[in-house]
N, C-alpha and C positions, 0 to 999 in steps of 0.2 A: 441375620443374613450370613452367608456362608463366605469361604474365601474367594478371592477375585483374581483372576489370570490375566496377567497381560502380554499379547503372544507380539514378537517382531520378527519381520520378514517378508518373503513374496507374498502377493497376491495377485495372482493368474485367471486367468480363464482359458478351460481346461475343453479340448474338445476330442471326446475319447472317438476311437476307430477299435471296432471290434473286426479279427480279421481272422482267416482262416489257418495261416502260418505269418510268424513273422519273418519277410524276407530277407535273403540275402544279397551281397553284390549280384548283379545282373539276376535277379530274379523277380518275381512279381509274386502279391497277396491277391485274396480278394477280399475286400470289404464289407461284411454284412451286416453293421448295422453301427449307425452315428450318434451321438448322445454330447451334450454340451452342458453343463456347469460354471459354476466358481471352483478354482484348484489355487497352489500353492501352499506349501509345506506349515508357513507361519497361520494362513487363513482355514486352511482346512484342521492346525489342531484347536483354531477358536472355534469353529463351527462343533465340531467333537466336543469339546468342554459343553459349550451353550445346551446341548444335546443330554450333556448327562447331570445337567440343572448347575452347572458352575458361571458365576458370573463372570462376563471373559471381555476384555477391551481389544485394540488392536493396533501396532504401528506398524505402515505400510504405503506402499504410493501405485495408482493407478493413474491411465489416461485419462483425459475425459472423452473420449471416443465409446462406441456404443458398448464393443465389450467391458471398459470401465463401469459402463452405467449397469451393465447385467451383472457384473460382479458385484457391485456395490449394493443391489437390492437381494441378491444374493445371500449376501452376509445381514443384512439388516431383516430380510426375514425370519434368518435363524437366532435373532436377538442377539448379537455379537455390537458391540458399541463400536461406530466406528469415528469417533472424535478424535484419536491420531491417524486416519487414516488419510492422507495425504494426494488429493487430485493434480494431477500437472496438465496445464491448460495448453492442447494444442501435440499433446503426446497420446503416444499409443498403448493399450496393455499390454503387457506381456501373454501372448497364446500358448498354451503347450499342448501339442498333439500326442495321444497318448493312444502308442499300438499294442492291444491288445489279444494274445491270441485265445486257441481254446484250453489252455493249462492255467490261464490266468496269470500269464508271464508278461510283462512289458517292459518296450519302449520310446522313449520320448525324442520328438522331434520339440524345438521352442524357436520362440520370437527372442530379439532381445527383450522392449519393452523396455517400461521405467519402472519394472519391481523392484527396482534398486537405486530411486530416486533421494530415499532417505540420508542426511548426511550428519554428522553428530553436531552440525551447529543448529540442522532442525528440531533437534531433540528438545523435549519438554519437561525437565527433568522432574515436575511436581506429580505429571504422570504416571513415572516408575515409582516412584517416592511410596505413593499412595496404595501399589498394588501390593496384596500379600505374597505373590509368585512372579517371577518376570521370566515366560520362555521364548527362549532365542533358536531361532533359524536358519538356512542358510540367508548371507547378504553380504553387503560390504563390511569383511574383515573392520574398518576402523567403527565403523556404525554399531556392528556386535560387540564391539572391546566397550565403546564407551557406555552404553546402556548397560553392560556389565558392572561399568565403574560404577555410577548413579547407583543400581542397585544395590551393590552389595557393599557400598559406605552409607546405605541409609537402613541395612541391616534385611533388606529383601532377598527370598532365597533366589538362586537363579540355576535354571535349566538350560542346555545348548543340545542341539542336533544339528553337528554342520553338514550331513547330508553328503550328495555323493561328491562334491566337489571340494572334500576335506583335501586332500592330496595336492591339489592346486591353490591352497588361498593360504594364506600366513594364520591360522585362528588361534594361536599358540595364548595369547591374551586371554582371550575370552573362555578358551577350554580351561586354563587354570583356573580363572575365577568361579567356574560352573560349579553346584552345589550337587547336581545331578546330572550327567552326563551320558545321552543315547546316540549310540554306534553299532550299525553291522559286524558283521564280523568282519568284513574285508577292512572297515575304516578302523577299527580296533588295531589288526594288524597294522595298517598305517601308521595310527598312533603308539605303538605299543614301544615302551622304552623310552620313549622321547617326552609323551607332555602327558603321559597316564601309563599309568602300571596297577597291579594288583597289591593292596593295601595302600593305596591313596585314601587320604582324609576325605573322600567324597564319594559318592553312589556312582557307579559306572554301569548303564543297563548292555549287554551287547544281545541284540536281536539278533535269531538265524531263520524268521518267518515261520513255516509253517513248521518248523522242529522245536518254535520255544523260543528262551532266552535265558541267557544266567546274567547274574547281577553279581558283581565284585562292591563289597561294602569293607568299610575296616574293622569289622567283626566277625567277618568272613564270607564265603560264598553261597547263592543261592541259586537253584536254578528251579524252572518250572519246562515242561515237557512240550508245552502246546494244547491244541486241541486239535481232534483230528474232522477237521470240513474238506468239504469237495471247493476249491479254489475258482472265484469265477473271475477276479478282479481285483490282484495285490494290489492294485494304485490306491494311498492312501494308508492301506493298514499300517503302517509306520505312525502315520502323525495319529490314528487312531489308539495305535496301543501307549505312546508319550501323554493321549487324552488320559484317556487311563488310569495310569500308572500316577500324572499328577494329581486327578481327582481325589485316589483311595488314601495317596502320599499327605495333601494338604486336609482329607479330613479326619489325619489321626489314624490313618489302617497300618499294618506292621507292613516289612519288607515282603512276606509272602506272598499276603491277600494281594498288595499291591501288585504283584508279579502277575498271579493270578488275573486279577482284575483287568489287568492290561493284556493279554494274551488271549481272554475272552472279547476284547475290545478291539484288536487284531482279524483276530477269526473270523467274528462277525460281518466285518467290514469287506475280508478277503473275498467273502462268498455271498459278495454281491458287487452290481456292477456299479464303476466309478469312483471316484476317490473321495466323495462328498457321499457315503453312504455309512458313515457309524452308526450307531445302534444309539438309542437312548438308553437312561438309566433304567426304563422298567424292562427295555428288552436284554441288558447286560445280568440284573438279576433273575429272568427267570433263565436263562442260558446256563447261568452257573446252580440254580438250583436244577435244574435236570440234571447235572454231571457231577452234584452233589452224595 
């Protein structure tokens, strides 16, 4: 049996809006055409793992309201275990409307929801214990610190993507602990000087989408260029290319391939619609053997 992921974070239900522009103050779109999913940053890169034959668990909290229950078969069809994943009786999921235009640019409208029900006294700590990778999400700040702690005093590696709302949450914990840490380039900037810099003792991936990504390691720099697709639907390629990148990472691929591998895993995803659309494992290799 291969390595085991265990992702923590939102899990949403995701209801894309494909639209003609995305509009401005006093302006107006038009809408053509509605598509609804499971979304959420933690859930969607379990889904991507499961996808590229990685055994993947989940800690996470839904409503038990109907979009709960479509999320939750959701995930369970793509073979994702969801034994931490966490029902709150009498709450609602979190929705995120996700506008999309024709460059494949978006924006999100959201619910609150209880993707953020998780709290470190519900934590299970035999759970992290167990997994060979524990990746972190955005969530409550103390929730990510402490799943940190667990894992990396029982010697598990850990990954973090705080996502766009690094700038507003304290993650300074949890980014130190990270083994492998994925950032935009804007969040880089954010962080830059303060809790990550270049030649830190840990992997730092910074994504710039459709142009690539460079990877700062303490053996030096790497970059890979992208691939060049027609973009239908960024939503997702992020936690697709973190699929990725941990897959080739956890089974022994060097820093390139992995880059590689993740950037094909990106691409893919971009140039199609939804944020639940990564590619499996046999469509990530023949992608890279035609560009071979």
């Amino acid at each position: 049996m291969g390595p085991s992921v265990l992702t923590a974070g939102h899990v949403n239900w995701d209801v894309t809006l494909r639209v003609d522009r995305l509009p401005e103050a006093d302006g107006e779109a038009t809408i053509r055409s509605q598509r609804q999913s499971g979304g959420g940053s933690a859930a969607n890169v379990a889904v991507a793992l499961a996808d590229l034959e990685v055994e993947t668990g989940l800690i996470g909290s839904i409503g038990d309201d109907d979009n709960g229950l479509l999320a939750r078969r959701d995930l369970e069809d793509a073979g994702v275990s969801l034994s931490g994943l966490r029902v709150i009786e009498g709450a609602e999921t979190a929705v995120k409307y996700l506008l999309v235009d024709d460059a494949g640019e978006v924006s999100i409208l959201g619910t609150d929801g209880v993707n953020e029900a998780i709290q470190p006294a519900d934590l299970e700590p035999p759970r992290i214990r167990t997994a060979d990778h524990v990746h972190l999400t955005s969530q409550q700040p103390e929730t990510a610190a402490a799943i940190a702690e667990i894992a990396t005093a029982a010697g598990v590696t850990v990954s973090f993507d705080p996502g766009r709302r690094v700038g507003d949450r304290e993650y300074d914990a949890t980014v130190s602990a990270a083994d492998i840490l994925f950032v935009t380039e804007r969040e880089a900037t954010a962080l830059a000087g303060d809790v990550i810099e270049h030649g830190d003792e840990r992997i730092v991936v910074v994504t710039a989408g459709g142009d690539g990504a460079e990877l700062w390691a303490p053996d030096g720099t790497y970059t890979h260029p992208g691939f060049d697709i027609d973009p239908v639907d960024t939503a997702g390629a992020g936690d697709a290319f973190a699929a990725g990148f941990l897959r080739t990472r956890l089974e022994d691929g060097d820093l390139e391939d992995a880059l590689a591998y993740a950037n094909a895993c990106g691409a893919l995803t971009a140039g199609r619609d939804g944020a639940r659309s990564a590619p499996t494992r046999a469509e990530v290799d023949a992608f890279l053997a035609d560009r071979s």
